[in-house]
N, C-alpha and C positions, 0 to 999 in steps of 0.2 A: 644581814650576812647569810650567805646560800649555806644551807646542810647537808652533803651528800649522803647522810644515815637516811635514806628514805625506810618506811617503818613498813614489811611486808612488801617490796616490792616484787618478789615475786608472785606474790597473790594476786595485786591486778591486774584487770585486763589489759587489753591492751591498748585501748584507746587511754584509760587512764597513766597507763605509762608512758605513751606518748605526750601527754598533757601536760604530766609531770617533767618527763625531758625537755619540752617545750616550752616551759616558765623557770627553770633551771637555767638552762643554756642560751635562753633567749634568743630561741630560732622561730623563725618567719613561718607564715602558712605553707609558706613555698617550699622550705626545707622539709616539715613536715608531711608535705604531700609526699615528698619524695622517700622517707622512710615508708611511705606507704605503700610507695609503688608494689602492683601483685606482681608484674614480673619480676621486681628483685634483681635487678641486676642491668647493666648498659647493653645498649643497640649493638648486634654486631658489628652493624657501619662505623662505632665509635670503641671498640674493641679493634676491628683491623687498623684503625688511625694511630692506635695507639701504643700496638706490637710491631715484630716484626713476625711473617708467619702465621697471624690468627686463624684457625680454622672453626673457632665458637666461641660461647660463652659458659658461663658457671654461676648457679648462685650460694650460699653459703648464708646463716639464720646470724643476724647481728643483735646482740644481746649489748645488755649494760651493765656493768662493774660499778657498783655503790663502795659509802664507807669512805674513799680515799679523801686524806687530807695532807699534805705536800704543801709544805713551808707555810704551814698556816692557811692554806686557801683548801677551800672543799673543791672535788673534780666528780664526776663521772664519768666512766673510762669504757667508752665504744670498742667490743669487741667483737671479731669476726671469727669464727670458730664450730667445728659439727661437736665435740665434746660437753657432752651436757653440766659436767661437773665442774667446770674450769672456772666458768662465771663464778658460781657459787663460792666458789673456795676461793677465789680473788676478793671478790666482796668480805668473807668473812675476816680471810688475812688482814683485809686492811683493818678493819673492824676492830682486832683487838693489837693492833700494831701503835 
């Protein structure tokens, strides 16, 4: 059974967290390539496809939410967000929840 208590994870690098999310989640090399992308974010060609209006793009640091356990099943909970503290406090919440 998978444990979302990862122990420290914000101490690790980042390839270790990647590693971690990746034997977790049981995502592909491919998916992983893609959290790794350095631009961090879609094509504007596939940003105007997708709005109406588009005149750019944006990227935004996607962290991970530990801890959560929801009907019995462990998660880790992808979030997008510039506030540094919100992870934190999500993962703790869940933690003693």
């Amino acid at each position: 059974m998978k444990d979302s208590s990862i122990s420290k994870f914000f101490e690790k690098s980042r390839q270790e967290r990647l590693e971690i999310i990746k034997n977790f989640a049981d995502l592909s090399d491919e998916e992983i390539t893609l959290l790794e992308n350095p631009n961090g974010g879609i094509s504007f060609e596939k940003a105007d496809k997708m709005v109406e209006n588009a005149v750019g793009t944006f990227s935004l640091p996607l962290g991970i939410a530990t801890n959560f356990k929801i009907n019995g099943k462990d998660y880790v909970i992808p979030m997008v967000i510039e506030e540094p503290s919100v992870i934190a406090a999500a993962s703790k919440g869940a933690k003693v929840a």
